[in-house]
DRENDO-1510 file (C-alpha; in Angstrom, 1 decimal, always signed):
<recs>
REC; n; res; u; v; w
REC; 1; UNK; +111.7; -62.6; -29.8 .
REC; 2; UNK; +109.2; -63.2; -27.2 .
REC; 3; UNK; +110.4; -64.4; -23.8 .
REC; 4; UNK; +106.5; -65.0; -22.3 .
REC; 5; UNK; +106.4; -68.9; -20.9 .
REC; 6; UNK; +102.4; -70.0; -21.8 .
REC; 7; UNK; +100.6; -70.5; -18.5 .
REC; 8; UNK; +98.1; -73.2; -18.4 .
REC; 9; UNK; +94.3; -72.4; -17.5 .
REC; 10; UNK; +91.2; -74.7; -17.0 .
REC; 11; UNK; +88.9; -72.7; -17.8 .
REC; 12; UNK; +89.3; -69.3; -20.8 .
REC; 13; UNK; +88.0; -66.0; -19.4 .
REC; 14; UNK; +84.2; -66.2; -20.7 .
REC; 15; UNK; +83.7; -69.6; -18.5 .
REC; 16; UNK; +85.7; -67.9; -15.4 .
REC; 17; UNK; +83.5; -65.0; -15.6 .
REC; 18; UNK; +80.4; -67.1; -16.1 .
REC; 19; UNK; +81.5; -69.4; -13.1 .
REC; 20; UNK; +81.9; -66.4; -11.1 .
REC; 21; UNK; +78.9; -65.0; -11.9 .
REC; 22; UNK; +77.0; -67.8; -11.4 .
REC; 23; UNK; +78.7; -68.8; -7.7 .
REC; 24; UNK; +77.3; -64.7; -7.0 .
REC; 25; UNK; +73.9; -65.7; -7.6 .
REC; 26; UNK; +74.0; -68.4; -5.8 .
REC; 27; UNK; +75.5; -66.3; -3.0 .
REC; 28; UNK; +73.1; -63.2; -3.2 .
REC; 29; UNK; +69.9; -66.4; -3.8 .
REC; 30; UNK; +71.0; -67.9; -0.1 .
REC; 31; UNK; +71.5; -64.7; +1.8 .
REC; 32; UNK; +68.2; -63.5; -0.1 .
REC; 33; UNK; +66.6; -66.3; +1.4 .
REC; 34; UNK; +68.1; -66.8; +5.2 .
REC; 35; UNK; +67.1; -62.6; +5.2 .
REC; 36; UNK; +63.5; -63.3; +4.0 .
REC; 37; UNK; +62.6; -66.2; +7.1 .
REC; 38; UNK; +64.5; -63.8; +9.4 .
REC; 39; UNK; +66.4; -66.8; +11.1 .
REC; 40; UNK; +68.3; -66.1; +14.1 .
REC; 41; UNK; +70.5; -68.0; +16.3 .
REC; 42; UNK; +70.0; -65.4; +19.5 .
REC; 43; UNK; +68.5; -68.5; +21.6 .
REC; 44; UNK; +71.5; -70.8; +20.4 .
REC; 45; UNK; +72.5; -71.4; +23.7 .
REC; 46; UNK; +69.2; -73.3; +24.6 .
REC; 47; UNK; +69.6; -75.7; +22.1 .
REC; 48; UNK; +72.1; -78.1; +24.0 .
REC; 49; UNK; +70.1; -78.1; +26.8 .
REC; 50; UNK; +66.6; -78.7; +25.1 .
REC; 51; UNK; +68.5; -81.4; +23.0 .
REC; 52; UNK; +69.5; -83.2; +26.9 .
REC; 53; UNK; +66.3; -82.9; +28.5 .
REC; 54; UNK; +64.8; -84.6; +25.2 .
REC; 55; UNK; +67.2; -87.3; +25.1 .
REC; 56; UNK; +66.9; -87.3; +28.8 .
REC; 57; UNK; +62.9; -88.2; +28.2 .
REC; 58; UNK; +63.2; -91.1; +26.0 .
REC; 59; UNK; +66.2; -92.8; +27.7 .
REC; 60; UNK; +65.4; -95.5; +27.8 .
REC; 61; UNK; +63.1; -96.8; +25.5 .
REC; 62; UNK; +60.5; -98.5; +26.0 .
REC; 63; UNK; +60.7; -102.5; +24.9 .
REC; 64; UNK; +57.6; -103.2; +26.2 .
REC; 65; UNK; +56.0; -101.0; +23.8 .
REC; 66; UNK; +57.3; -103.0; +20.9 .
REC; 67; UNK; +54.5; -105.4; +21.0 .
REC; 68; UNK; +52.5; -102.6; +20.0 .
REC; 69; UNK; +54.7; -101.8; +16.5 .
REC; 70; UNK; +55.2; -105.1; +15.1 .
REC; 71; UNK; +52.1; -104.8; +13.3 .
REC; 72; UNK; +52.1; -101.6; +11.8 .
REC; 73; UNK; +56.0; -102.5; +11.1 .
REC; 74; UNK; +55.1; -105.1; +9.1 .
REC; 75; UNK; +52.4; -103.1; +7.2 .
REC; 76; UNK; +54.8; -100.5; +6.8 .
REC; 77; UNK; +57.0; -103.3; +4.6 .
REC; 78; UNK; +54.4; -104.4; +2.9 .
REC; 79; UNK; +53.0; -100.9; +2.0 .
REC; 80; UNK; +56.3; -100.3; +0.2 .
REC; 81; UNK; +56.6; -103.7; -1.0 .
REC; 82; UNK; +53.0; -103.2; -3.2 .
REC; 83; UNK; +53.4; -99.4; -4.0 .
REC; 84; UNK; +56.4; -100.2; -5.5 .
REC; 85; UNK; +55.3; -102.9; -7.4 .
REC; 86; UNK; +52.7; -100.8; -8.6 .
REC; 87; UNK; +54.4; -98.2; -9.6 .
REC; 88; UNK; +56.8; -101.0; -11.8 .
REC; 89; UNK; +53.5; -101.8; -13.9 .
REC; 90; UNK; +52.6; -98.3; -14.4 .
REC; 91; UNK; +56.4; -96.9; -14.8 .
REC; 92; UNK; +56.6; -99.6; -17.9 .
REC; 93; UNK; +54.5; -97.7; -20.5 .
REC; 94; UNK; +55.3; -94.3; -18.9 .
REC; 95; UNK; +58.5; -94.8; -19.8 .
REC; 96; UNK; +57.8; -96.0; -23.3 .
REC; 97; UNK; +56.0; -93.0; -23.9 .
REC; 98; UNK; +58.3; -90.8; -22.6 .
REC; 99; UNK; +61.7; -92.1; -24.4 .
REC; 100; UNK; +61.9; -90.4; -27.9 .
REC; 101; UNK; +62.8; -93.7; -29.2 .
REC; 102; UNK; +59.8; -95.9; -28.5 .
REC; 103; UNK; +56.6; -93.1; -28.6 .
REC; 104; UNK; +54.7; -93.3; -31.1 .
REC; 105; UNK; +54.6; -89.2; -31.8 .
REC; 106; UNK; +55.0; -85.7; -30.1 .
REC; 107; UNK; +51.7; -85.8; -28.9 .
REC; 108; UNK; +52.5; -89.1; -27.0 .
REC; 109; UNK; +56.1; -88.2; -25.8 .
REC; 110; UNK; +55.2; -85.0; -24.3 .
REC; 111; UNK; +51.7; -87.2; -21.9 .
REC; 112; UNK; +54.2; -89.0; -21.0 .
REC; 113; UNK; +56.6; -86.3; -19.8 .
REC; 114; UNK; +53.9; -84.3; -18.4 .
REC; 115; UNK; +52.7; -88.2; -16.1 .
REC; 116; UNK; +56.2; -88.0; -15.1 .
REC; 117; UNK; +56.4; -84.3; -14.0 .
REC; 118; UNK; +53.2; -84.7; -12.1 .
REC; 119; UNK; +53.9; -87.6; -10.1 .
REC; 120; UNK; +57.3; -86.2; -9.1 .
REC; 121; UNK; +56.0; -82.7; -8.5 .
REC; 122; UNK; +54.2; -83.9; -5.6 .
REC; 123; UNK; +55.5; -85.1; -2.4 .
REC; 124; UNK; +54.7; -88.7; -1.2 .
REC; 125; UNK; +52.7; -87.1; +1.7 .
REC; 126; UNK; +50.5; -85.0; -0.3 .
REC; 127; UNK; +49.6; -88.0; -2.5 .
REC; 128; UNK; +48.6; -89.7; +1.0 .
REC; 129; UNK; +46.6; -87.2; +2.2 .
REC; 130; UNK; +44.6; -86.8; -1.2 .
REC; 131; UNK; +44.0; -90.7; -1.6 .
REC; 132; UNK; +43.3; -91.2; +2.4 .
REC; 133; UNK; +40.4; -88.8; +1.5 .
REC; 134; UNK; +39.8; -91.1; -1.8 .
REC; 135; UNK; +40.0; -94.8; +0.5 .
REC; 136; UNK; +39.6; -93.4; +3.3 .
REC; 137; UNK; +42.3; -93.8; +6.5 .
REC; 138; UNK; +44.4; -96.6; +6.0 .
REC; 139; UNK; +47.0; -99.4; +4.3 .
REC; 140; UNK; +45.5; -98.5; +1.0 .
REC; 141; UNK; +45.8; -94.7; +0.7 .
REC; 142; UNK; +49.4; -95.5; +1.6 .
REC; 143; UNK; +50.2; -97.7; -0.9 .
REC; 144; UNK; +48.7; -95.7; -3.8 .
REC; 145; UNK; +50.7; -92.7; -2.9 .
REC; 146; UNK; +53.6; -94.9; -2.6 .
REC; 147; UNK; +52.9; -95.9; -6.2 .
REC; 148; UNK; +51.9; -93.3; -7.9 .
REC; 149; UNK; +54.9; -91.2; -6.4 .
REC; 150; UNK; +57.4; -93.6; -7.6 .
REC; 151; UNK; +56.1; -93.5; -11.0 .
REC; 152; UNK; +57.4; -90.4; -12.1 .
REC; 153; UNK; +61.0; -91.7; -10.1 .
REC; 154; UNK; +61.2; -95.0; -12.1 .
REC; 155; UNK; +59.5; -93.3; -15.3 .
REC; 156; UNK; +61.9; -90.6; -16.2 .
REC; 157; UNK; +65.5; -92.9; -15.5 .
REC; 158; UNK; +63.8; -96.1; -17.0 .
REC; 159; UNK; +62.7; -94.0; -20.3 .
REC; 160; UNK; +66.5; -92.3; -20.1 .
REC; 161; UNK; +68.0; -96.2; -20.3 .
REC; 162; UNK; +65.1; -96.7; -22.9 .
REC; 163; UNK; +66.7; -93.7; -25.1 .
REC; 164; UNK; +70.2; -95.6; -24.7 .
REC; 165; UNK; +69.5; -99.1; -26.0 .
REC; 166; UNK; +70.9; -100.2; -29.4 .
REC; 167; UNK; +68.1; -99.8; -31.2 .
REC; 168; UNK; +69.2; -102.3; -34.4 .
REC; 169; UNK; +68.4; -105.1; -32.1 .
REC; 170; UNK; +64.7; -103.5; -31.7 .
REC; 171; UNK; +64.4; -103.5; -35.6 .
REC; 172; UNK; +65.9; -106.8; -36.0 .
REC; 173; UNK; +63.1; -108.1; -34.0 .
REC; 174; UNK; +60.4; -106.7; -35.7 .
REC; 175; UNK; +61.7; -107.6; -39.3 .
REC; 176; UNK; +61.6; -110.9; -37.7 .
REC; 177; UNK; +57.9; -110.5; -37.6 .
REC; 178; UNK; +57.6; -109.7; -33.7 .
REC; 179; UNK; +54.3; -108.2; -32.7 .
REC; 180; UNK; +54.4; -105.3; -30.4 .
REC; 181; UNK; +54.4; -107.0; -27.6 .
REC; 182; UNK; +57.1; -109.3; -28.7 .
REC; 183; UNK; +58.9; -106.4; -29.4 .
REC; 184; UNK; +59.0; -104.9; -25.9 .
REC; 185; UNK; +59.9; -108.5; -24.5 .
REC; 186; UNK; +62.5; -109.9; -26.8 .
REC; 187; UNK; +63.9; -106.4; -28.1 .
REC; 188; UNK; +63.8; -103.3; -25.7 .
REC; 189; UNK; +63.4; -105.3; -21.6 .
REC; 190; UNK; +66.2; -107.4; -22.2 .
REC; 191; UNK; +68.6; -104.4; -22.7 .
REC; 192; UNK; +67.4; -102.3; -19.9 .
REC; 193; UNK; +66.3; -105.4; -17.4 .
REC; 194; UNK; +69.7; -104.7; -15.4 .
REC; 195; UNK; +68.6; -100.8; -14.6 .
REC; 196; UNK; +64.8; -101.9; -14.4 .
REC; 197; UNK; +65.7; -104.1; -11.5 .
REC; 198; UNK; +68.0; -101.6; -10.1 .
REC; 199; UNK; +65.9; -98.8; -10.2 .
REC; 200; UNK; +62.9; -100.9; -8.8 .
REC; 201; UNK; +65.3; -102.4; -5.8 .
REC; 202; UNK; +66.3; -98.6; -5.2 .
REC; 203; UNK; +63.2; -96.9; -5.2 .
REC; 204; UNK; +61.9; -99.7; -3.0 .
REC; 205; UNK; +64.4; -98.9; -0.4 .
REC; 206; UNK; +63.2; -95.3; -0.7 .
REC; 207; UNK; +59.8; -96.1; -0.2 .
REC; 208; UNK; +60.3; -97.9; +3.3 .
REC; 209; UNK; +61.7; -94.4; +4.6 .
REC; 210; UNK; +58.7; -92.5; +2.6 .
REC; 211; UNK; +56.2; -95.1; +4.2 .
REC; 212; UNK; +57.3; -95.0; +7.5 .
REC; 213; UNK; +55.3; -91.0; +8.3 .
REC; 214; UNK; +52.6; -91.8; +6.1 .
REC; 215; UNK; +50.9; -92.6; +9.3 .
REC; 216; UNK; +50.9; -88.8; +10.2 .
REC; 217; UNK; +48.2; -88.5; +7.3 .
REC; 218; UNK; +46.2; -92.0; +8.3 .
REC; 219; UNK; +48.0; -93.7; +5.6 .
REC; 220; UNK; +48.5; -96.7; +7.7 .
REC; 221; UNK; +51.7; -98.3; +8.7 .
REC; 222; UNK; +54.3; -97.6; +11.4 .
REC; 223; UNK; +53.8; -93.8; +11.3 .
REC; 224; UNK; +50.3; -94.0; +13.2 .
REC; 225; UNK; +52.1; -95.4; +16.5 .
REC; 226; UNK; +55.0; -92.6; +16.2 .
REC; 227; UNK; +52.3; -90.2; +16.0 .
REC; 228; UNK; +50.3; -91.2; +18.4 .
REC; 229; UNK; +53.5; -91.8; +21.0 .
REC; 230; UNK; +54.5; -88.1; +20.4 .
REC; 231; UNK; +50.7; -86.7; +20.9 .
REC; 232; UNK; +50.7; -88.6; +24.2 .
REC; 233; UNK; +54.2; -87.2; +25.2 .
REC; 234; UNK; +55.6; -90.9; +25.9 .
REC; 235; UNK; +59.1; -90.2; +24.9 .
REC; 236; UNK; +60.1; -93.8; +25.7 .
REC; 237; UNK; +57.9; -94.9; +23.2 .
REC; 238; UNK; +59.0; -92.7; +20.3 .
REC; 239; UNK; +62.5; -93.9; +21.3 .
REC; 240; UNK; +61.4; -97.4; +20.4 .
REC; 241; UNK; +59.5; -96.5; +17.6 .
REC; 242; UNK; +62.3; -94.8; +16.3 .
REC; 243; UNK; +64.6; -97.6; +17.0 .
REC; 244; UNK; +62.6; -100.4; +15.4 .
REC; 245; UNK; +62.2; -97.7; +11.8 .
REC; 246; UNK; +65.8; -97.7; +11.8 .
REC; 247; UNK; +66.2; -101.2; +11.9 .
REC; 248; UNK; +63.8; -101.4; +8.9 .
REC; 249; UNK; +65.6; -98.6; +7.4 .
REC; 250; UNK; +69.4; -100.6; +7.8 .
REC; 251; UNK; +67.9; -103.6; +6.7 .
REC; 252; UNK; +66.4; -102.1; +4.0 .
REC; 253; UNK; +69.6; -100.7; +3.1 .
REC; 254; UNK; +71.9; -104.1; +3.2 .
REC; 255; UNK; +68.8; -105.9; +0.9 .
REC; 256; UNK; +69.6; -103.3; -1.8 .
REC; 257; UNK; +73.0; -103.2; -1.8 .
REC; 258; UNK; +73.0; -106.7; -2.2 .
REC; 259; UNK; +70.2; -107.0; -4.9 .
REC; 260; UNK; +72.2; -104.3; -7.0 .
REC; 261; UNK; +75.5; -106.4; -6.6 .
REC; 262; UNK; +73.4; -109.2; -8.0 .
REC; 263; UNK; +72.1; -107.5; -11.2 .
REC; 264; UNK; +75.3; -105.6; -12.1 .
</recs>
């Protein structure tokens, strides 16, 4: 008669050994890669004092300067306000393509999987610095990147919800005799309106951080002044530039939470 007491284990032996093999990669993928850009910490102990003499520079900042940012602060709001937007009208049909439940085909699914992978594949900045040579410098190059960057964002979660609704409702709808359109308003927004407007509230919040350095590019907005501060060496100024995105940024921050509360 066996004495053994059974010993409980999370995982069986296959998934342990997978688990540690995969934590090895991992392992072997970040010392690969901290080896390949030869960093070194042999100058560490300049750091602290490079990090006080900076400080040191833009203490304190400069309030007068803020006359100067109010402007392009403002712009930088309304840049994400519109590319945002924008992107909401283009995400719509994106999305439709891209859920498996509301294409029409394969051939349809897979556009709008491949709009989606494009638009996130590329960094907001990029987008900027191709559409400021499109519009030239400016508001507009900024919004459009804004927009067409947060397509792929809102595209891909809103066509996940899309895949998730009860569907009998949709066919209810059209045996009704809904047209298309009707469809898409009476049968298929009403059932993801809650993450449409959550979604669009987030990724608005993102875009005020994203629209903030479009300025670097000449994408307009608040980014122009913080580069122009830190080309000129006036420290004080960047301190106040800094300051006032932050703001934006907080406040930015508080409107979502509370718009997400709201549609929950």
């Amino acid at each position: 008669m066996s004495t053994d007491t059974p010993s409980w284990e999370r995982f069986d032996r296959r998934r342990r050994l997978g688990r540690f093999v995969g934590t090895l990669t991992a392992a072997l993928v970040v010392v690969a890669s901290w080896a390949y850009m030869d960093i070194s910490f042999v100058d560490a102990g300049s750091i602290p004092r490079e990090v006080n003499d900076l400080l040191t520079r833009m203490y304190p900042p400069d309030v007068g300067y803020t006359t100067s940012i109010v402007t392009p602060l403002i712009e930088t709001i309304h840049i994400a306000a519109l590319g945002t937007a924008g992107a909401l009208v283009l995400a719509v049909p994106v999305a439709l393509l891209a859920a498996e439940n509301t294409t029409p085909n394969r051939a349809t699914y897979w556009l709008g999987k491949v709009l989606v992978t494009v638009s996130r594949s590329v960094n907001t900045i990029v987008w900027a610095l191709i559409f400021v040579v499109v519009f030239g410098a400016g508001p507009l190059a900024g919004t459009v990147a804004i927009a067409f960057r947060s397509v792929g964002f809102l595209g891909k979660l809103l066509g996940e919800e899309i895949e998730e609704i009860d569907f009998g409702q949709v066919e209810g709808v059209r045996a009704a005799g809904a047209s298309p359109v009707q469809t898409l308003l009476y049968g298929i927004l009403p059932q993801v309106k809650p993450a449409l407007v959550g979604l669009s509230v987030y990724r608005w919040d993102i875009n005020v951080r994203d629209s903030t350095v479009l300025g670097f590019v000449g994408a307009g907005g608040i980014g122009v002044q913080l580069f122009r501060a830190v080309n000129s060496f006036a420290w004080q100024s960047v301190a106040m530039v800094l300051v006032a995105i932050l703001g934006v940024v907080i406040a930015s921050e508080g409107i979502s939470a509370y718009a997400r509360r709201l549609v929950r």
